[in-house]
N, C-alpha and C positions, 0 to 999 in steps of 0.2 A: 679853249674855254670861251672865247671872243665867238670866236664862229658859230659856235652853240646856241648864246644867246642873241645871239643875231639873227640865225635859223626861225628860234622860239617866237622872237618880236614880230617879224615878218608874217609866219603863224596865225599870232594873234591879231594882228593887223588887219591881214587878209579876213580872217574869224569876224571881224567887226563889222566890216563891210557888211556883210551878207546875213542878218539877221534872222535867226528861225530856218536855217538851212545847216546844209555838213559839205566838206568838201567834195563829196562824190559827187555832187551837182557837175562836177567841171569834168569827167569823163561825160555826161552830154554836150560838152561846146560843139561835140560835131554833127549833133544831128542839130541844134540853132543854127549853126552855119547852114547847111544845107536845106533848111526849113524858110532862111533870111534868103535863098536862093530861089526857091519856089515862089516869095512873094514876089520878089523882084522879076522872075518870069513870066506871073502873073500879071503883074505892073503894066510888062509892056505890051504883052496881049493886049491888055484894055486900052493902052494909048496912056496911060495913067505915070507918075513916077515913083520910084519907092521911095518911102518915107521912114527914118527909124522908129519917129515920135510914134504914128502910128500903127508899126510892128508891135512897139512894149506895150500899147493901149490895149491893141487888140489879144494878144497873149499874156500878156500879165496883170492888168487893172480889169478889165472887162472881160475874159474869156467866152461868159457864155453864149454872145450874141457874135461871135465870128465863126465865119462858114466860108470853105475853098469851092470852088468849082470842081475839084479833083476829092476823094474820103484822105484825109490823111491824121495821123494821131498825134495829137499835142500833147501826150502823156508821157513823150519822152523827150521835151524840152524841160531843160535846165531852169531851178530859181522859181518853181512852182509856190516853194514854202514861203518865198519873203514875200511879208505883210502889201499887201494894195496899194497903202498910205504911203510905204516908205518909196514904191517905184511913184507914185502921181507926185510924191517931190523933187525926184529925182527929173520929169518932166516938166516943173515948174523951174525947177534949176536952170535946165536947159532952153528957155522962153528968154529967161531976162540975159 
């Protein structure tokens, strides 16, 4: 019974995080990864380095004004539903 609600908590936990989304988001972590792999490829083409801050900006606060040198579809990156506000604190978090 211990295990159970352990299970449950965790669950809900993880549920909390992620506001305005479902778990299915996390069968795409693999195309983020390989998407975070593109930028980073990109990066050094340009001489540039990769940056996290600016990966989430550009795909999750601001989408409509990023563009690759390459067509590729950002409609199968993960955490499209959580709110703008909640990721630009999430990189306010990360600043201080």
């Amino acid at each position: 019974m211990k295990i159970t609600a352990k299970i449950l908590a965790l669950y809900i936990f993880l549920g909390s995080l992620l506001p305005g989304t479902d778990y299915g988001q996390f069968l795409h972590i693999e195309d983020l990864l390989q998407h975070v792999q593109l930028h980073k490829l990109e990066a050094t083409q340009l001489g540039e380095t990769f940056s996290w801050q600016h990966f989430v900006y550009d795909h999750f606060i601001n989408p409509d004004h990023h563009e690759h040198s390459q067509h590729t579809d950002h409609s199968e990156l993960p955490f499209h539903t959580i709110p703008r506000v909640y990721c630009r604190n999430l990189i306010a978090l990360h600043k201080n």
